[in-house]
N, C-alpha and C positions, 0 to 999 in steps of 0.2 A: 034487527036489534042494533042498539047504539052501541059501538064499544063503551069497554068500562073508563072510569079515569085514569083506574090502575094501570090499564092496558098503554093509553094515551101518553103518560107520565114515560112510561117504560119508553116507547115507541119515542118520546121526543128526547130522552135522553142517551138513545142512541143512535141521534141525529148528527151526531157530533164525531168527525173521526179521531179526534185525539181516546174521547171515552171510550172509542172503541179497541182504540189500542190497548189503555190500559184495562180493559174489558177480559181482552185476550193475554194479556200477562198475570193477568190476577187468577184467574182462568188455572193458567199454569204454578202459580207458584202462590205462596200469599207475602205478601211484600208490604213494607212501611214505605210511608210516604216519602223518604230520603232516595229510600232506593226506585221509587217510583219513577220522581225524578233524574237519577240519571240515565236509567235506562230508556226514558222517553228525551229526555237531554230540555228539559222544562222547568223553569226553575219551581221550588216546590210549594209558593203559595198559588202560581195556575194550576197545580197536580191536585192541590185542596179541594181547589173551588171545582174540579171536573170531579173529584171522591164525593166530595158532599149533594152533588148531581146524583149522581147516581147510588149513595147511600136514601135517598129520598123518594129515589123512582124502586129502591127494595129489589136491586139489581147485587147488593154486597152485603156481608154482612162483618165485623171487627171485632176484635180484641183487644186487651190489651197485655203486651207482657213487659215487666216494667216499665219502666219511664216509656216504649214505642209502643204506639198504636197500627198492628199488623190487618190488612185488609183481603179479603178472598172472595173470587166468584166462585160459588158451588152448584153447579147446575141441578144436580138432584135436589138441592133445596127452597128451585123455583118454584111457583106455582107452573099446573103442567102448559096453560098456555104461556108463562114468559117462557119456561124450555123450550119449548116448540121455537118461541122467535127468537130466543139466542140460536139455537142450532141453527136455524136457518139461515142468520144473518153469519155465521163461522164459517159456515160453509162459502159465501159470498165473499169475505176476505180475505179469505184463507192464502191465498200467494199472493197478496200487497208486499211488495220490498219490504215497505218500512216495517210490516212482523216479524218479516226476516231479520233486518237490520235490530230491532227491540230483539231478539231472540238472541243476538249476537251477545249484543251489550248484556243482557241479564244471566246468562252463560256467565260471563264479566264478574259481575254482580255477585252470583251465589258462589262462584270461588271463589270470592275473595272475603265471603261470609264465613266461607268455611273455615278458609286461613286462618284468619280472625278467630271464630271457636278454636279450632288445634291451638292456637300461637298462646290463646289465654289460660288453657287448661298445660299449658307447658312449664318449664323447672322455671323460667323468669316475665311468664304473665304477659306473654305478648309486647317483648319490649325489644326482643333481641334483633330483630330489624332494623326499628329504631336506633340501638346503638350499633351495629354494624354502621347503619348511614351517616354517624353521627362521628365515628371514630376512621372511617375510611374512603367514604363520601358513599352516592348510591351507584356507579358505573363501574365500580371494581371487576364484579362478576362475569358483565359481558366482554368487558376487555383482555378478563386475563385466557376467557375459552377464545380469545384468536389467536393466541398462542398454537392452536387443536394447527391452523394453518401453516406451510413450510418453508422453515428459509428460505427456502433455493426459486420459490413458487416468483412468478411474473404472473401481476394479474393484471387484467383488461378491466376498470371502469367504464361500463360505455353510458354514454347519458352523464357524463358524473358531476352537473350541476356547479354548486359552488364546491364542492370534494368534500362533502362530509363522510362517505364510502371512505375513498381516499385517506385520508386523513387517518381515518382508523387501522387502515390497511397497511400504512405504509410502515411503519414501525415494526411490525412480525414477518415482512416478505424480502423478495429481494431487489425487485423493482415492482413501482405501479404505471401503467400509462392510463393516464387520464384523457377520455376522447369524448368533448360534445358537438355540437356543432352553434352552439350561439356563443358569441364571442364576449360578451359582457357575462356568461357563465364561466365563459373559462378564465378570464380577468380576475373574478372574483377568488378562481379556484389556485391562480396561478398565485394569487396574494394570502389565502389561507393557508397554501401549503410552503410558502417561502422558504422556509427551513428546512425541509423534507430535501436532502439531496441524490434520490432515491426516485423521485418520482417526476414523470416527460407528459408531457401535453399535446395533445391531436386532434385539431381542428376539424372536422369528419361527419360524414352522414352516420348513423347505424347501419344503413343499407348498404353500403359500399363502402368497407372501413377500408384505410389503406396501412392495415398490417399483412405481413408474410401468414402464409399456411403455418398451420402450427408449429407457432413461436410464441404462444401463454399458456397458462397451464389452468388460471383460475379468471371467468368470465364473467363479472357480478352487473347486472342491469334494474336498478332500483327504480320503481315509480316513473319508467320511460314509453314501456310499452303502447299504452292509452293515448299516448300523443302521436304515435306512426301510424303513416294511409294502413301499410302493409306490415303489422307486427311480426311474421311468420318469417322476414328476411333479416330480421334481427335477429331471431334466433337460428337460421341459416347461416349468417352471419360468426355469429359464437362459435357456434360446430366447425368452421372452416379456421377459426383462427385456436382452438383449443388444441395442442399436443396428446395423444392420449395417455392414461399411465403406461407406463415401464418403458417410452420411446425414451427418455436419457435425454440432456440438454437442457433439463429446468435451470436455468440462469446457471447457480453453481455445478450443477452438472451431478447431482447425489444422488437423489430418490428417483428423477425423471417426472416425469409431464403427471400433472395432478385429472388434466381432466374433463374439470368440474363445468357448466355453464348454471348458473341462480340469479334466478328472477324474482323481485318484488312486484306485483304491484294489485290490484281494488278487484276485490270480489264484483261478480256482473252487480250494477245496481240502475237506479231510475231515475237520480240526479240531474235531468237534460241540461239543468242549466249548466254545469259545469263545460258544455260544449261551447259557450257564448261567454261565459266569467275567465275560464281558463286554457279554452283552447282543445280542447280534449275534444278524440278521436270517434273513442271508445269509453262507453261507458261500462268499464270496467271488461272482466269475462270470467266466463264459466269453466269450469275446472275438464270439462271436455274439451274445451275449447283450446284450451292454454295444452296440455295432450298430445293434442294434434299437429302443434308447433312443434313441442321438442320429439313426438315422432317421426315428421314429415321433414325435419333436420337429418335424423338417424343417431339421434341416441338413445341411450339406450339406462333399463334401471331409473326412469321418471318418476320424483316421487310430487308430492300436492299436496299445502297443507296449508290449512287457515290458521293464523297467525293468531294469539288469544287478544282482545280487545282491550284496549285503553279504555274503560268506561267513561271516561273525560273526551275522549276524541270525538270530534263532530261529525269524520269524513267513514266515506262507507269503511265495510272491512277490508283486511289486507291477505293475503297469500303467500307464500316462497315457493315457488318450484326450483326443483335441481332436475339436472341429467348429466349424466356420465356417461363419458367416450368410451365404447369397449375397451381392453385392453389387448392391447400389441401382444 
């Protein structure tokens, strides 16, 4: 027997992987086309023309709740052969990155749905963000929690690019040394931070930094890791140059050695090309993996956490891990 057309229609519009992305978000959630859009990162008359695909192949079905028109796959209200080849075909995608990476972003997405509901049903309508940013600017927030960090603290930038790290840093500690090893990074960094008279520059591998045994107290490595042969000696690295607390000597000599070693950088992803556009090592790593680094260091109290998503950003997701030096 010939397949149906229905069948055909179906089957051709899930020829497509973009459709099937949002196949599987709608799946999950029921989303307007705005939000479609960013979470597939498409602008939203291509997210149309794939809805209107597949509102025609009788893959989705819509509403409307005012002015937005909200879209949903409902699997129980296929016919039982299109269920059968959605399941089939979910199961075949099922660990493509890019669900992951869409799962990220829509996570993204419905917080900040919710915000949005809380903020409107609040005493001033969704507006008090707005005027905070309007009246104080939008970075007040994270700047004033590094304060949280201690006078007396020397911290290690390693990797530290043009000193954006730096830069933040240097105004709540008591010294920063800035260590990369490309020389038009440190150029840049040495001219960004001019003013800072607080902060010294160290030309240097990661792997063989040329600081003394623990003489810093806080080691921050942002978006470097993925470019080292051997990541694991950079955080070897950290560990031999970190004080631990209550050893005494943090700069001014009060609280003692904070510690700390924290790392940024890209959740594992599939991006190859980043190894050919930008150099990159590693494409990205897995939360075991990064583990294994600050246990096979020796420290200790490793924490792991995926960082919540710029729904605007293009690049995979991000991470912080910490580790802490036992204490003396």
């Amino acid at each position: 027997m010939a397949p149906s057309t229905d069948l055909l229609a179906r089957l051709s519009a899930l020829a497509e992987p973009t459709r099937l992305r949002i196949l599987r978000l709608l799946e999950v959630e029921e989303l307007s086309v705005g939000e479609l859009a960013r979470v597939v990162q498409l602008p939203q008359s291509t997210v149309s023309r794939h809805l209107k695909v597949l509102l025609a192949a009788h893959w989705l079905v819509r509403r409307s709740e005012g002015t937005a028109t909200l879209y949903r796959l409902i699997p129980d209200d296929l016919t039982e052969e299109a269920r059968c080849l959605w399941l089939t075909v979910r199961v075949q995608v099922a660990g493509a990155v890019d669900l992951q990476e869409d799962a990220r972003r829509l996570s993204a997405v419905l917080a900040e749905r919710r915000t949005d509901s809380l903020s409107y049903f609040g005493r001033v309508a969704g507006e008090w963000d707005d005027v905070r940013a309007r009246l104080f600017g939008p970075r007040f927030t994270p700047l004033a929690l590094l304060s949280l960090a201690s006078p007396e603290w020397v911290v290690a930038d390693l990797g530290c690019g043009t000193g954006n790290a730096s830069e933040l840093l240097a105004p709540y500690v008591e010294s920063v040394i800035a260590v990369d090893q490309s020389a038009p990074m440190l150029a840049a960094a040495r001219k960004r931070l001019a003013s800072f008279d607080n902060v010294s520059f160290v030309d240097a591998s990661l792997e063989s930094l040329p600081l003394p045994d623990a003489s810093v107290d806080l080691a921050v490595c942002i978006l470097v890791l993925h470019h080292m042969d051997r990541p694991s000696a950079a955080i070897e690295q950290m560990r031999r140059i970190l004080r631990p607390p209550g050893s005494g000597g943090g700069g001014g000599g009060g609280g003692g050695g904070g510690g700390i070693a924290l790392v940024v950088d890209m959740v594992a992803h599939s991006r190859a090309e980043y190894r050919q556009t930008m150099g990159h090592k590693h494409l990205g790593f897995a939360p075991a993996t990064v583990r294994s680094f600050f246990d096979g260091a020796g420290f200790a109290s490793v924490r792991i956490h995926a960082l919540a998503s710029d729904p605007e950003a293009q690049g995979p997701g991000l991470f912080v891990a910490t580790g802490r030096l036992p204490r003396n």
